[in-house]
C-alpha positions as CSV (number, residue, x, y, z in Angstrom):
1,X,0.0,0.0,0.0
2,X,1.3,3.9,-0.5
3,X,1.9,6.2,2.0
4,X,-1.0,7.9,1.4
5,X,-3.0,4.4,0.9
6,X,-1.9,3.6,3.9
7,X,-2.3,7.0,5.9
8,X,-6.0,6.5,4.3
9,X,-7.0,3.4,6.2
10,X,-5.8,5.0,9.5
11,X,-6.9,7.7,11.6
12,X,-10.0,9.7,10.9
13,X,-10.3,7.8,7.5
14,X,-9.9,4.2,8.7
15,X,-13.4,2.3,7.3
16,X,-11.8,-0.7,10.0
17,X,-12.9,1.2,12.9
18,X,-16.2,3.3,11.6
19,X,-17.8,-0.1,10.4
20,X,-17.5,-2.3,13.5
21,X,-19.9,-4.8,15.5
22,X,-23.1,-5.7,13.7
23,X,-26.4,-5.3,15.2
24,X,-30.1,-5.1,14.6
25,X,-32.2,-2.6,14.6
26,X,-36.1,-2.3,14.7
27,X,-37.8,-0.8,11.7
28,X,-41.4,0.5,10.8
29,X,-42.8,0.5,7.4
30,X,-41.0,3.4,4.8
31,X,-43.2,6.4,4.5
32,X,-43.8,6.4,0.3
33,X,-44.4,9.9,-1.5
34,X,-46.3,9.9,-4.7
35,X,-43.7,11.5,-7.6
36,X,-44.1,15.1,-8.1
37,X,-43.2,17.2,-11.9
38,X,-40.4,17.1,-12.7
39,X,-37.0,18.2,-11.0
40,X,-39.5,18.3,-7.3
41,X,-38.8,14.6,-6.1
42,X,-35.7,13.1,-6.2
43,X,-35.0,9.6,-4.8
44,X,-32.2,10.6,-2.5
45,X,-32.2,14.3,-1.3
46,X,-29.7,15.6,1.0
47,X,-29.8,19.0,3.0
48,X,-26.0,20.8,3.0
49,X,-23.2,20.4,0.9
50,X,-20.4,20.5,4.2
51,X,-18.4,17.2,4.3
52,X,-21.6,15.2,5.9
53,X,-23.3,16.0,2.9
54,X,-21.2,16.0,-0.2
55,X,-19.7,12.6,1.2
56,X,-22.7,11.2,1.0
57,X,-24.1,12.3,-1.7
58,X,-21.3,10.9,-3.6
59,X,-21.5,7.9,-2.0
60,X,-25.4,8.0,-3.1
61,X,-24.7,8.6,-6.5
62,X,-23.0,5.6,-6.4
63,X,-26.2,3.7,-5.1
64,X,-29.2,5.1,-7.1
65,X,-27.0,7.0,-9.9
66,X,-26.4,10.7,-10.3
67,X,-29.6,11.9,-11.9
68,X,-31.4,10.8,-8.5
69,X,-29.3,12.6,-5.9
70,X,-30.0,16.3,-5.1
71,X,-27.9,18.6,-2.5
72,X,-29.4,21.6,-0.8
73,X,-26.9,24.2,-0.2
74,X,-26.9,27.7,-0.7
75,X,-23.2,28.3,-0.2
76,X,-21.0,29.2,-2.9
77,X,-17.8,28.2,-1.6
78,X,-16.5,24.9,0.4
79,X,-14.4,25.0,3.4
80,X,-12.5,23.0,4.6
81,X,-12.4,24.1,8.6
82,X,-10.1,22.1,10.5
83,X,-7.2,24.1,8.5
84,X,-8.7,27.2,10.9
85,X,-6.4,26.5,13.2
86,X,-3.6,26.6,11.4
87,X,-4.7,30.0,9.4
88,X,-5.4,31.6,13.2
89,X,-2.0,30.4,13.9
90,X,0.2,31.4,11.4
91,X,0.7,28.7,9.6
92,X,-1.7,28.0,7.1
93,X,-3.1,30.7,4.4
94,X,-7.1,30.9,4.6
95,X,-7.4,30.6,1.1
96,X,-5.5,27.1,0.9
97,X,-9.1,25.9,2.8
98,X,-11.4,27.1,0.5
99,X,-12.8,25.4,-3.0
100,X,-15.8,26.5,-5.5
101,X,-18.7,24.5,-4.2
102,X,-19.1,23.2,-7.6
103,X,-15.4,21.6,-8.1
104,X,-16.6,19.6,-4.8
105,X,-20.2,18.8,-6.1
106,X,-20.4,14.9,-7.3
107,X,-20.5,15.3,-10.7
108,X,-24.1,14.4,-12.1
109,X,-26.0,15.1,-8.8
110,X,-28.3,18.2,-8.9
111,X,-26.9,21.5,-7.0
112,X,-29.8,23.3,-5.6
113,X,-28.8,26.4,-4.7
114,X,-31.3,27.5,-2.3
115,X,-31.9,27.8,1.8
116,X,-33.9,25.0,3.8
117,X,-36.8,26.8,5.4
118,X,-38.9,23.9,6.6
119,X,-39.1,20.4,6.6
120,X,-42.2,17.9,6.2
121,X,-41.5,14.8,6.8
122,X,-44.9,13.1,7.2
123,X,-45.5,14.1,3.9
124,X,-41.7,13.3,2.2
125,X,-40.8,16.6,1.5
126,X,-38.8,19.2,2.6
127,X,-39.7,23.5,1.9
128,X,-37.3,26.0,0.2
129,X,-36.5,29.6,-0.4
130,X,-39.7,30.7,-2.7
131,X,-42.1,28.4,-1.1
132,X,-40.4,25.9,-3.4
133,X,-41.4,22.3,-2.3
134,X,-39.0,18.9,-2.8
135,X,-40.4,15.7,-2.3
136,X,-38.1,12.7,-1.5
137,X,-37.8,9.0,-0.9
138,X,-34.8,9.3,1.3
139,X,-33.6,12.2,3.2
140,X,-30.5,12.8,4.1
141,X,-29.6,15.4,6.9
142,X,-26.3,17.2,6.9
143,X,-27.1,20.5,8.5
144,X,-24.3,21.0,10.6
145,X,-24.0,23.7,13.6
146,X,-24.6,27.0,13.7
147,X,-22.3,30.0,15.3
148,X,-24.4,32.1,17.8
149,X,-21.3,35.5,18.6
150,X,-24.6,37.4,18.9
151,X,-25.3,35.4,22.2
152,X,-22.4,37.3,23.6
153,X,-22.9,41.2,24.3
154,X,-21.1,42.9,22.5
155,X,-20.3,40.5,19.1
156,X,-20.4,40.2,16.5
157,X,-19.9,44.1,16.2
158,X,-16.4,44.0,18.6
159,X,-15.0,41.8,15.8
160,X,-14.3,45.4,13.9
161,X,-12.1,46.4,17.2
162,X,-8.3,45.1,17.1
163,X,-7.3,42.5,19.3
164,X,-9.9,40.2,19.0
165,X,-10.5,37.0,16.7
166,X,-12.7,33.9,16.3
167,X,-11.0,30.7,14.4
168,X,-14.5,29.6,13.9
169,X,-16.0,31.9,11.4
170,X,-14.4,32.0,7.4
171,X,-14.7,36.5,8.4
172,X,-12.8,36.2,11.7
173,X,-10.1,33.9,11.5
174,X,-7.3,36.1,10.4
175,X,-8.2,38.5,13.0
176,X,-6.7,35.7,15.2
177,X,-3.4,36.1,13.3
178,X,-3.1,39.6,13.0
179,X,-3.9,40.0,17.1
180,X,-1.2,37.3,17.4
181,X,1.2,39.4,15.8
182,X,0.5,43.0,17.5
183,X,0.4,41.7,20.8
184,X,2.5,43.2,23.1
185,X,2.1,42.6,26.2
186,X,-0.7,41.8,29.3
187,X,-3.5,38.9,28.7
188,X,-3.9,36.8,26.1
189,X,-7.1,35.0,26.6
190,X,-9.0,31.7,25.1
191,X,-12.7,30.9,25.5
192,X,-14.4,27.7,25.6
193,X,-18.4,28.5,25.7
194,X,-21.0,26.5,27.7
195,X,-22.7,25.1,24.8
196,X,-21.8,21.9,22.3
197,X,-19.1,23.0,20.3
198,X,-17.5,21.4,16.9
199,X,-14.0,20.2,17.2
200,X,-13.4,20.7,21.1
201,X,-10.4,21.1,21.4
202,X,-9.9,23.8,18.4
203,X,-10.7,26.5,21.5
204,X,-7.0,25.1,22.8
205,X,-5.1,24.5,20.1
206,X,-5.0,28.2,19.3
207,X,-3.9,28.7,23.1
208,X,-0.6,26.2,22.6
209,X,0.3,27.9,18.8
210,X,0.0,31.6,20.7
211,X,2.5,30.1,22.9
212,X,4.7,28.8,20.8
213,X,4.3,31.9,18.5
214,X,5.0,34.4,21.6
215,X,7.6,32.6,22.8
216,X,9.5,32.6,19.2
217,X,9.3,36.5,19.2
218,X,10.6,36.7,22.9
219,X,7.5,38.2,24.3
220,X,6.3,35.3,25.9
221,X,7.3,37.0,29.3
222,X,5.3,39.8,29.1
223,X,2.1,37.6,28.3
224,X,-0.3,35.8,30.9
225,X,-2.5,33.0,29.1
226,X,-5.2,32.1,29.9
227,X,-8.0,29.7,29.0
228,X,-11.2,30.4,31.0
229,X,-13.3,27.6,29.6
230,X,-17.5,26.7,30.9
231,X,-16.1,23.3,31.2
232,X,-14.9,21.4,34.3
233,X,-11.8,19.4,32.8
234,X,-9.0,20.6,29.9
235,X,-10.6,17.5,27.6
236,X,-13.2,14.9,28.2
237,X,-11.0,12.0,27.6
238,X,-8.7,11.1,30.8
239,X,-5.6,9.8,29.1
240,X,-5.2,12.9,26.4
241,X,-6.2,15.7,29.4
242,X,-3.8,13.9,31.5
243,X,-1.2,15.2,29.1
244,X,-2.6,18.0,28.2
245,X,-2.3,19.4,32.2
246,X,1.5,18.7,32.2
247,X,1.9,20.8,28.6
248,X,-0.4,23.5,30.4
249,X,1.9,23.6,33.5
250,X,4.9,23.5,31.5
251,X,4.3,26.6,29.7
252,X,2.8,28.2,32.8
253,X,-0.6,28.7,31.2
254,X,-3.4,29.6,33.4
255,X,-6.6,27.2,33.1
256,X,-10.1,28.8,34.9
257,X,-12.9,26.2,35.1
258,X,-16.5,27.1,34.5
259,X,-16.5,30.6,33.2
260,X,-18.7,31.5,30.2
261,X,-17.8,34.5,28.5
262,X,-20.9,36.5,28.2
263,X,-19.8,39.9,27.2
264,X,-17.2,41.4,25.1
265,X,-15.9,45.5,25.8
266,X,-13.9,45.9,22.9
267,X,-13.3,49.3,22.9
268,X,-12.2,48.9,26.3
269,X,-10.4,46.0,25.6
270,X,-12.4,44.2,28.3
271,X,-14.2,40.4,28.5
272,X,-16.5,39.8,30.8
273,X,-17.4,35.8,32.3
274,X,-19.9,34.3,34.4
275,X,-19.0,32.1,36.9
276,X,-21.1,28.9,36.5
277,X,-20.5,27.7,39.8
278,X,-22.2,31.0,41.3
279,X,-24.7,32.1,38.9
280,X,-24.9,35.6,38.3
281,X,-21.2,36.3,39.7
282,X,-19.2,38.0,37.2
283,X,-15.3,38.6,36.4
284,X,-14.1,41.1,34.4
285,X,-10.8,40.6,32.5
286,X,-8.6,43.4,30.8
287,X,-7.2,41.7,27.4
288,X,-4.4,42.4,25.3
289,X,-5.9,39.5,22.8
290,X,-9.1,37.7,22.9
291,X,-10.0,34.3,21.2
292,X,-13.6,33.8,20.9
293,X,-15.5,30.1,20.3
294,X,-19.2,31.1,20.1
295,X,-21.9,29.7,21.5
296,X,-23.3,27.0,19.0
297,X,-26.7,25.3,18.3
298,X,-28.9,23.4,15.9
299,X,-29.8,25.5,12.5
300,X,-32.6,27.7,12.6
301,X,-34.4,24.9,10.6
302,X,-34.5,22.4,12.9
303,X,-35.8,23.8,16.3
304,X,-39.1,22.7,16.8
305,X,-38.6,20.3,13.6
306,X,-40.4,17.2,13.6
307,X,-37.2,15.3,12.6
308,X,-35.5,16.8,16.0
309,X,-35.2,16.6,19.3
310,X,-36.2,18.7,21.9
311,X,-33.0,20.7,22.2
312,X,-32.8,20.8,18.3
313,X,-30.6,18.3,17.1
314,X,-31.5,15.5,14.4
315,X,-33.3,12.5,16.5
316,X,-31.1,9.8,15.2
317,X,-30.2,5.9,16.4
318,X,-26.8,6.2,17.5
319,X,-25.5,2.9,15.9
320,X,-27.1,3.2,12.6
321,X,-27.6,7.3,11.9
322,X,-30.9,6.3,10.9
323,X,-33.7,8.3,12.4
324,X,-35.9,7.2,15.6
325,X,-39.4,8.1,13.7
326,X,-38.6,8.5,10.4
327,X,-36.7,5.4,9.0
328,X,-36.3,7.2,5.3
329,X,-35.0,10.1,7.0
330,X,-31.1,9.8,8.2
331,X,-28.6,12.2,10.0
332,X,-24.6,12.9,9.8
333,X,-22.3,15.2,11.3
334,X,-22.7,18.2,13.9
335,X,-26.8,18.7,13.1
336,X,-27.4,15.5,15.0
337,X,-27.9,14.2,18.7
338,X,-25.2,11.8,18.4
339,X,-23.4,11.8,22.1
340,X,-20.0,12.1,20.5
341,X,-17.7,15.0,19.2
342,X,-18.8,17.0,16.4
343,X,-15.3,16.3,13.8
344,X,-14.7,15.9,10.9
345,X,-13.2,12.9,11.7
346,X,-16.8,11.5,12.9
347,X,-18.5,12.2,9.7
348,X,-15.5,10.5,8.4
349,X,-16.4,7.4,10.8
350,X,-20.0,7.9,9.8
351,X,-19.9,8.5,6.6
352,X,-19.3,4.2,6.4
353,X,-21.9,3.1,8.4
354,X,-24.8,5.4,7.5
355,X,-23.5,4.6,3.9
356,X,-23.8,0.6,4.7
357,X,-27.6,1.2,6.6
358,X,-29.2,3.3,3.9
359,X,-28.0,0.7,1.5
360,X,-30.0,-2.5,3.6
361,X,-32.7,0.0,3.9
362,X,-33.0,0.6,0.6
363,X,-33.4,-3.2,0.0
364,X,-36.0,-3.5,2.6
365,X,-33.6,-4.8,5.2
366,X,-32.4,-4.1,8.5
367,X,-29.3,-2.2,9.6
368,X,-26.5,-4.5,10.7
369,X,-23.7,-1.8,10.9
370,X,-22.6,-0.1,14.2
371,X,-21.3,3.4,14.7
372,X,-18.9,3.3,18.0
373,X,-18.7,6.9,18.3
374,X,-15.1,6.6,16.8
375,X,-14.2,10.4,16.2
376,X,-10.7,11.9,16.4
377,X,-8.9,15.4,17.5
378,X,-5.5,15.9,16.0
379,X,-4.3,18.9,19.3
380,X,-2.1,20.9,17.9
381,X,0.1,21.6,20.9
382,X,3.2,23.6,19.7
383,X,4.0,24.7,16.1
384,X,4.8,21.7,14.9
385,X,3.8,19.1,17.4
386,X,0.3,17.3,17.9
387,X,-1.3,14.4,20.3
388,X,-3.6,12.5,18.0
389,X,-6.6,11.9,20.6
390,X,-9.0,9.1,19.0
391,X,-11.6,7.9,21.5
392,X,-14.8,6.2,21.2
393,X,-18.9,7.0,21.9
394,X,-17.3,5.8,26.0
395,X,-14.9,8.6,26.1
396,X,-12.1,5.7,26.0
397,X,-8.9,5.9,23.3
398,X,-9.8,4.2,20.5
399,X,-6.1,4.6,18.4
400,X,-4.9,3.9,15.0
401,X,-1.5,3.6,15.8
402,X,0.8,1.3,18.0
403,X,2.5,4.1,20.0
404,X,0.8,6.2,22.9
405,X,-0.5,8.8,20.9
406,X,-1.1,11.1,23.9
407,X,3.0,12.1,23.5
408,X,3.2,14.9,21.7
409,X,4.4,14.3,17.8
410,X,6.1,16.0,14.8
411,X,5.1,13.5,12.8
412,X,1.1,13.4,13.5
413,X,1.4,17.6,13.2
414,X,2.1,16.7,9.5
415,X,-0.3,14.5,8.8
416,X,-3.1,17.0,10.4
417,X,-1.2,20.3,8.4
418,X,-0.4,18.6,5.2
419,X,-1.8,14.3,4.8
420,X,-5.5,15.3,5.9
421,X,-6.5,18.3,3.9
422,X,-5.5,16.1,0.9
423,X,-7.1,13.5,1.9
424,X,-10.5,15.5,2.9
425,X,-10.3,16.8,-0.8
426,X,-9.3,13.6,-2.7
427,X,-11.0,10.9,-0.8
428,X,-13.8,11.9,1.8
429,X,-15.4,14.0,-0.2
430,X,-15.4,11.7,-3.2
């Protein structure tokens, strides 16, 4: 096998570990829509052209051939995010994670460019921009999250102050970059906020590159960092946090539990956090730079949605991604309820299984594939070092590799700056 063959079948893009233990799964009769004109019903329709959906998608043309597969997605332009952290950083140019929808669009499969607005499914149809209705056989859901800065006073309108920046949003990210560079000297601070989040530890792997960046410059001493985080560990999975807390004390960075950042002062240069241990008790922070991660949620779409739960997120079997009412309705990636990290990496996983139960479903058959949960976080600790944290649905390591991946690497740092994003663009999408 090549390198990159065998790079492929590891890691975040391993289909040994995403398609593991069979198992059964109890199914009620397909809802059936009668055909509408033509270009309104499609057999296979899927809603959002991130790497949930155009994965699949191309894995459906495959199944029921181009002609039948629609994509929903009003976006002009593809990202690829986990690269964020390196454009925030330093490292990485923003543009190198961008792409024209349409290069990424399977060929064949029809682009409808046009917002979600509502979805039916009781009647196999979803609603779009112009009252425009789409019928379906199958429905696939690949929504992802949506960034809330307005949830925090003052954002998203401190964003046009200096010293502030957001690797989670395509407008703010190189504001992280250029507050990197004009720092001088005082607080540099990193927020983790008290909502689900994707990729959680992106919030921190800014943190560890600001280090490594201030420390190359020589003004690491005149810098206090600080991650205030609504969380009560540094990472949910024992073994990685474990050696996360030794990096943290070894570069003398500051960790505060449980503290939501609620309000930004940006002409004062001021954040303000909650205490979540004593509601209503504040703390005010000068800063010198601020990273934000927003608050997050379900898309507008969903809440209240018959296809979701009640906090918003797609109501989906956690084995088989396919949904708890609706069983010609599926789910992939950050829109859904599944009790594991929103990565890349899991749609990755996901991608295999839901690929292997729409198939049996199709054929009037049960699901026998299981999703585990398998996700994985490449941290970027240092400029060119990373602890490749897999871990499973139980919060326990679920690795690729036969070395103890939670020692920081140089060699997993290039696979997540240089193997992955060509592997995202020439294989998981495709």
């Amino acid at each position: 096998m090549s390198a990159a063959g065998t790079v492929f079948s590891c890691s975040w893009l391993r289909s040994g570990v995403w398609l593991l233990k069979p198992g059964m799964q109890k199914m009620s009769s397909l809802h059936t829509a009668a055909r509408c004109a033509a270009r309104d019903y499609y057999e296979v329709l899927v809603l959002g052209g991130g790497a949930g959906g155009i994965s699949m998608s191309a894995r459906m043309k495959r199944r029921v051939g181009a002609e039948n597969v629609a994509v929903v997605e009003p976006s002009k332009t593809h990202y690829y995010q986990p690269l964020w952290t390196l454009v925030g950083g330093g490292a990485k140019q923003l543009a190198a994670s961008a792409r024209p929808m349409g290069s990424v669009m399977p060929s064949g499969v029809k682009w409808i460019r046009s917002q979600v607005t509502a979805l039916d499914p009781d009647k196999n149809c979803v609603w779009l921009e112009n009252d425009t209705r789409v019928s379906y056989k199958y429905l696939i859901i690949a929504l992802g999250i949506s960034l809330h800065y307005e949830k925090i006073k003052g954002l998203p309108e401190g964003f046009n102050h200096p010293k502030i920046g957001s690797n989670y949003s395509v407008q703010t990210v190189e504001k992280t970059w250029r507050a990197l560079q004009d720092f001088k000297e005082g607080n540099a601070i990193f927020t983790f906020p008290n909502t689900p989040v994707k990729c959680a530890g992106a919030p921190q792997k800014i943190m560890y590159l600001a280090d490594a960046y201030l420390r190359k410059t020589g003004k690491r001493s005149k810098a206090n960092i600080i991650f205030n985080t609504s969380l009560g560990v540094i990472f949910g999975v024992k073994k990685y946090a474990d050696a996360l807390l030794e990096i943290i004390k070894d570069r003398n960075i500051a960790v505060n539990y449980k503290r939501n950042l609620i309000e930004v002062r940006a002409d004062k240069q001021e954040a303000v956090f909650e205490n979540l241990d004593k509601p209503g008790e504040t703390e005010v922070y000068q800063y010198e730079m601020l990273h934000v991660t927003p608050p997050m949620g379900p898309p507008a779409v969903l809440l209240n949605s018959p296809v979701s739960d009640a906090s918003g997120w797609v109501d989906v079997d956690k084995e088989t991604l396919q949904h708890k009412k609706y069983p010609n309705v599926f789910g992939i990636g950050d829109c859904t309820n599944l009790p594991t990290s929103k990565t890349a990496a899991a749609v990755a996983a996901q991608s295999g299984v839901l690929d292997k139960t729409i198939s049996l479903v199709m054929k009037n058959k049960l699901p026998v594939k299981k999703y585990d949960g398998y996700t994985s976080c490449p941290l970027v600790t240092a400029c060119n070092k990373v602890i490749l944290a897999e871990f499973d649905y139980n919060a326990q390591p679920l690795e690729t590799f036969p070395i103890d991946q939670s020692k920081e690497r140089r060699t997993m740092y290039h696979m997540k700056a240089d193997m992955m994003p060509l592997l995202y663009w020439n294989a998981l999408l495709k």
